[in-house]
Phi, psi and omega in degrees: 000150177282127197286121197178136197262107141330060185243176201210185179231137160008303182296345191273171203233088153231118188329168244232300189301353186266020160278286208272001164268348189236320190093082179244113186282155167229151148226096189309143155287154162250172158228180189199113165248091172071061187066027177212131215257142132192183197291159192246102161249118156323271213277024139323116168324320174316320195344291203297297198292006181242307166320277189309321181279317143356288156277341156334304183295343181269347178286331185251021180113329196290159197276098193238101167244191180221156176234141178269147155324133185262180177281327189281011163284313178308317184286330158326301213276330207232346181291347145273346153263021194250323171290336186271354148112001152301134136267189191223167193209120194217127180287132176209121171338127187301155205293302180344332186225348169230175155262025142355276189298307182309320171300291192304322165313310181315291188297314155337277178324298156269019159292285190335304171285345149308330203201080178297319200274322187293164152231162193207113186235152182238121180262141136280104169328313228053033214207192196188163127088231191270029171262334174277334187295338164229028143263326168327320203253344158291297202301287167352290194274350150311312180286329158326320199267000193112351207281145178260175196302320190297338165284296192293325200282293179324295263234302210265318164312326147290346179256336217278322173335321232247308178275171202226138169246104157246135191201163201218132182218153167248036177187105133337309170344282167314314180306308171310310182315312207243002177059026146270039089240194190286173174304276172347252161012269221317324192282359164323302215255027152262349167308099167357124150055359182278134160259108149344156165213121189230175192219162174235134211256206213265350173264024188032038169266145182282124176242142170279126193252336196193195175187160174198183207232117165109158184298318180315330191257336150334283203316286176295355160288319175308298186288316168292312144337304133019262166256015152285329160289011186289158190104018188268158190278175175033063175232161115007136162242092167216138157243172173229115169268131179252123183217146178259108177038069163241101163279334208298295177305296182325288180305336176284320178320290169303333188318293195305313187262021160279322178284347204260321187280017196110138175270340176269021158273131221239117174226135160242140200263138166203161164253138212330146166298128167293349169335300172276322188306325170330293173318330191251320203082158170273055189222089192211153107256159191197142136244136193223171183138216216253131173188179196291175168327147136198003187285178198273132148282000000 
């Protein structure tokens, strides 16, 4: 098998045991809470208590950005395992909401003539949060199972059509605010009690799909969605549910969509990265996995 590294970026929502069980790299993200900057890791023990004290502050108001990796942060980060005789294989926030991916291509590109015998293959997710968080933890276990880089990297360009992002915010505002979506769009989650209910479609750009009135009826929109997409082939049946600190709302969540999908279902809960949570606001939910086509053309 090829000796070649997992890695993935911030935005991604993934459970705190699939680090240490596949070895899932981070190339950490910043974030900014009221003028004060720092890196965000998913697999940092910290995770809930820096997610949680976050959204508390945005809840009272605080002044909240995200920053994209640039290239000389990817070449810092990989240029020592390129020298220790790794190559990499890197999951990257979708080109649709960043110039993320163009960096790491960029960065990609100038390794390679530093390091002619490596490789550095760069994926566009088209995906974000825990969609992206469970193609991350598929490519992991493709490579657990034999896949050489070049089969996984091939295997996840074929596949990534395939997982589906449902999510719910309760203010748009924020999403405008971070410039995923128009003015026009944002004024959806100005409506007395309406939750937007959105996908992120096949250019991994965020679409409003649909909209309903109270959190409750989000929720049972989330799970029938759901399972209405269920059946796509040689995938996983794993989902990942995503909340900015709500566990309460989250765990009825997962309930639901265990009951409605199945006991050979795998669904797990965590709470959002601020990467994205900056973005969504601290009214949020997601279901993310594996399921037939369905994003908008």
């Amino acid at each position: 098998m090829d000796d070649y590294l997992i890695y993935t970026d911030s935005a991604a929502d993934i459970p705190a045991h699939y680090y240490q069980e596949y070895d899932i790299r981070i190339v950490p993200m910043e974030f900014s809470l009221n003028g004060e900057t720092d890196e965000f890791h998913t697999e940092s023990p910290d995770h809930d208590k820096v997610c949680d004290a976050l959204y508390a502050a945005m809840r009272q108001g605080a002044d909240v950005h995200t920053s994209q990796i640039t290239e000389y942060k990817y070449i810092e980060e990989w240029t020592p395992q390129l020298k220790a005789g790794h190559d990499i294989l890197y999951l990257a926030f979708s080109s649709g909401m960043s110039a993320t991916w163009q960096n790491a291509c960029m960065a990609a590109a100038s390794l390679m003539e530093n390091f002619p015998e490596r490789t550095v293959r760069v994926i566009d997710s088209k995906a974000a949060t825990c969609g992206q968080g469970v193609l991350a933890v598929t490519m992991a276990m493709n490579k657990a199972k034999g896949m050489s880089l070049k089969e996984n990297g091939d295997w996840m360009d074929a596949h990534i059509r395939y997982i589906c992002h449902r999510f719910t915010v309760g203010d748009l505002g924020y999403l405008h605010k971070g410039g995923r979506v128009s003015a026009g769009v944002a004024l959806v989650g100005t409506m007395l009690n309406v939750k937007p209910l959105l996908i992120i479609d096949s250019e991994g750009k965020l679409q409003v799909v649909g909209k309903v009135r109270g959190e409750k009826a989000a929720i049972k929109a989330l799970v029938k969605d759901t399972v209405s997409q269920l059946g796509a082939p040689d995938v996983p049946k794993v989902f990942f549910v995503g909340h900015t600190s709500k566990p309460e709302g989250a765990q009825k969540l997962k309930q639901m969509v265990l009951e409605a999908c199945g006991p050979d279902t795998r669904v797990e809960v965590m709470c959002e990265t601020p990467i994205i949570g900056v973005h969504t606001g601290p009214e949020f939910y997601c279901v993310c996995g594996w399921g037939m086509h369905q994003k908008v053309d």
